[in-house]
Backbone as CSV, one residue per row, in Angstrom:
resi,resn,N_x,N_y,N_z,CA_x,CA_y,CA_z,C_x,C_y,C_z
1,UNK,0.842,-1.173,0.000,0.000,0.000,0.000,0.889,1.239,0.000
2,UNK,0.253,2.358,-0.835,0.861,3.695,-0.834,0.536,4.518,-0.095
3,UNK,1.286,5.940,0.628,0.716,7.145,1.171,0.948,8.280,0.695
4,UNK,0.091,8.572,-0.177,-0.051,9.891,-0.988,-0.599,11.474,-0.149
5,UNK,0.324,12.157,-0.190,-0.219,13.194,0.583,-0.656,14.301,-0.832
6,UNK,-2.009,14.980,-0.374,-2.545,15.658,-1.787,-2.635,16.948,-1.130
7,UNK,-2.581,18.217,-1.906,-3.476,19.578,-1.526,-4.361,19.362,-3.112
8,UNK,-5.798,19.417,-1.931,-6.917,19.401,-2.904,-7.826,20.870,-2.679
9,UNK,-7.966,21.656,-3.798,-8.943,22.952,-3.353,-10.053,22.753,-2.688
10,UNK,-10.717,23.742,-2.409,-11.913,23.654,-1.609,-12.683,23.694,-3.014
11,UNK,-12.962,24.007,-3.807,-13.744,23.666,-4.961,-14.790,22.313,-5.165
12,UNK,-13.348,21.430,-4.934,-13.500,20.436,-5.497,-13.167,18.850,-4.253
13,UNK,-13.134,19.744,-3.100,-12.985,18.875,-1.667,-14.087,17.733,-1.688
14,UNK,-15.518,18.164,-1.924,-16.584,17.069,-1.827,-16.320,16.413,-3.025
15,UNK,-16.208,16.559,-4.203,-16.526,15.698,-5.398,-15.276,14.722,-5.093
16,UNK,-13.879,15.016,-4.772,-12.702,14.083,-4.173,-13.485,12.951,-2.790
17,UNK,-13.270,13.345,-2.373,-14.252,12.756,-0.521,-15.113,11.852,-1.643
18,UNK,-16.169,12.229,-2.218,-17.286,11.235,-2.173,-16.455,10.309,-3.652
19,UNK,-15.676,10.288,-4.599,-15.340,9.748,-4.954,-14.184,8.771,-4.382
20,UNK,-13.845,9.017,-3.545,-13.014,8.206,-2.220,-13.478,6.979,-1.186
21,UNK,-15.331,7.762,-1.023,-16.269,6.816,-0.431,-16.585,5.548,-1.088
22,UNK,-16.372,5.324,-2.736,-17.013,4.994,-3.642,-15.890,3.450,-3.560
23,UNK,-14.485,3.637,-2.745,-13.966,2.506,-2.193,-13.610,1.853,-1.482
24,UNK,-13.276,0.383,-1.337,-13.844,-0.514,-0.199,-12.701,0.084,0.792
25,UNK,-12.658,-0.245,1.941,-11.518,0.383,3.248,-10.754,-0.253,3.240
26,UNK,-10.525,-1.300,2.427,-9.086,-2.226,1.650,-8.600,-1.372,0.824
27,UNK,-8.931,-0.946,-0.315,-8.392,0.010,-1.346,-7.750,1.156,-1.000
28,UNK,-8.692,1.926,0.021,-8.138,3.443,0.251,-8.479,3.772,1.546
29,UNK,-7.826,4.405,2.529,-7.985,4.616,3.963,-7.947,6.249,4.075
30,UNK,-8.508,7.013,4.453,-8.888,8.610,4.462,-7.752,8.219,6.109
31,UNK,-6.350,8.610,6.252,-5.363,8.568,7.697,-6.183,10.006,8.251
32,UNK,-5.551,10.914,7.512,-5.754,12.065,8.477,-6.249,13.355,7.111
33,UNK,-7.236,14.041,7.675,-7.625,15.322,6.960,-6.507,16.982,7.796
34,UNK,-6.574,17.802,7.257,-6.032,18.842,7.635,-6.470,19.613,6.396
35,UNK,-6.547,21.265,7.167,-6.101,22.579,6.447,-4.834,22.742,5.941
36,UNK,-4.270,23.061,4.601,-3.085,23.137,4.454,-3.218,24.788,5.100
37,UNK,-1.757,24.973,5.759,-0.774,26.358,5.869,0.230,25.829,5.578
38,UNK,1.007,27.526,5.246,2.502,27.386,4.107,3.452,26.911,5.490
39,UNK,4.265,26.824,5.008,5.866,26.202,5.914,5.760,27.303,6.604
40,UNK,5.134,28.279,6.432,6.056,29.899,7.388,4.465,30.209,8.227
41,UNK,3.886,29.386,8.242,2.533,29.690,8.949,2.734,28.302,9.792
42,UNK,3.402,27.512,9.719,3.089,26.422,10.392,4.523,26.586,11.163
43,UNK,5.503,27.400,11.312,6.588,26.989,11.788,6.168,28.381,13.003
44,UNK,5.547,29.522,12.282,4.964,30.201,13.175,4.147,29.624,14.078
45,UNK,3.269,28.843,13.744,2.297,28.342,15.121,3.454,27.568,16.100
46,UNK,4.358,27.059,15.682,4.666,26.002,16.651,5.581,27.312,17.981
47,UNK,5.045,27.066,18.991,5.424,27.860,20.404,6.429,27.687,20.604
48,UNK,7.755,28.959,20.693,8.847,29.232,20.612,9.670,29.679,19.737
49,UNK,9.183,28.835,18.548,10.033,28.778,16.882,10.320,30.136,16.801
50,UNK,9.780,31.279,16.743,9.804,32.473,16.174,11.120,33.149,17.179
51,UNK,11.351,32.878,17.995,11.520,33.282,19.192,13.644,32.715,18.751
52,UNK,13.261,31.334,18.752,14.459,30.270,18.574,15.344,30.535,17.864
53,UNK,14.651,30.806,16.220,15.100,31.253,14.971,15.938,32.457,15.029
54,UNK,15.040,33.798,15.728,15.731,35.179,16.254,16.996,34.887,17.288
55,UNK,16.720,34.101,18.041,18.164,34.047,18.822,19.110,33.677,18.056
56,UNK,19.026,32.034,16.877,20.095,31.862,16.287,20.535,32.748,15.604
57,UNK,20.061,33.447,14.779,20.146,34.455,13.615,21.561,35.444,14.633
58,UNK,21.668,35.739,15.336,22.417,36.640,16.480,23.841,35.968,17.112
59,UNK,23.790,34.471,16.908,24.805,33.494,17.260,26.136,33.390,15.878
60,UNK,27.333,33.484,16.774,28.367,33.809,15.862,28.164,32.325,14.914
61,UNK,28.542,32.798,13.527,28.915,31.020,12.719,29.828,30.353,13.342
62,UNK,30.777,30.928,13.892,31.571,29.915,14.593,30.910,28.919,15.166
63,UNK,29.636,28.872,15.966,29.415,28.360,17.183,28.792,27.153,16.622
64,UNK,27.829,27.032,14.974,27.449,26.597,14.107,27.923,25.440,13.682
65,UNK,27.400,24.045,13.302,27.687,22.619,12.575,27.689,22.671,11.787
66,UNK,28.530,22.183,10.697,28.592,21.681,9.351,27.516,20.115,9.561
67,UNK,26.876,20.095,8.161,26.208,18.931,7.952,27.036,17.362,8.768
68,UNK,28.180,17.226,7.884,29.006,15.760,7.980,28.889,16.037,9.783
69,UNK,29.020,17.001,10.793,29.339,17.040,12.055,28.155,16.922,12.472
70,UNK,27.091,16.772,12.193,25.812,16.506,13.219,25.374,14.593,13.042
71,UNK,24.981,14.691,14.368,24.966,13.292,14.749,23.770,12.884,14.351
72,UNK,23.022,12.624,13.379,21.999,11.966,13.075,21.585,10.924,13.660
């Protein structure tokens, strides 16, 4: 099985949905619905981020990781 993530307009939200209903709950599983917001509306909601970002922005590069140096 696949997980396709879609942005579908509001136009055309019901005619998607009820053509979705139209298969068995083997075929296709509705996981999770959401409102899309952009990356910069959603990084805003999250409590602190705005806050986090401004402090780094102020931190010498020195103090800063190169990719290969972070511990994944």
């Amino acid at each position: 099985m696949r997980t396709i993530t879609l942005k579908i307009d509001d136009s055309i939200s019901d005619k998607f949905l009820w053509l979705l209903a139209h298969f068995s709950k083997d075929e296709v599983k509705i996981i999770e619905q959401s409102i899309y917001v952009s990356d910069d509306e959603y990084l805003r909601g999250i409590e602190g981020m705005v806050q986090s970002i401004q402090e780094g922005r102020s931190e010498s590069i020195d103090q800063g990781l190169t990719l290969d140096e972070l511990d994944w």
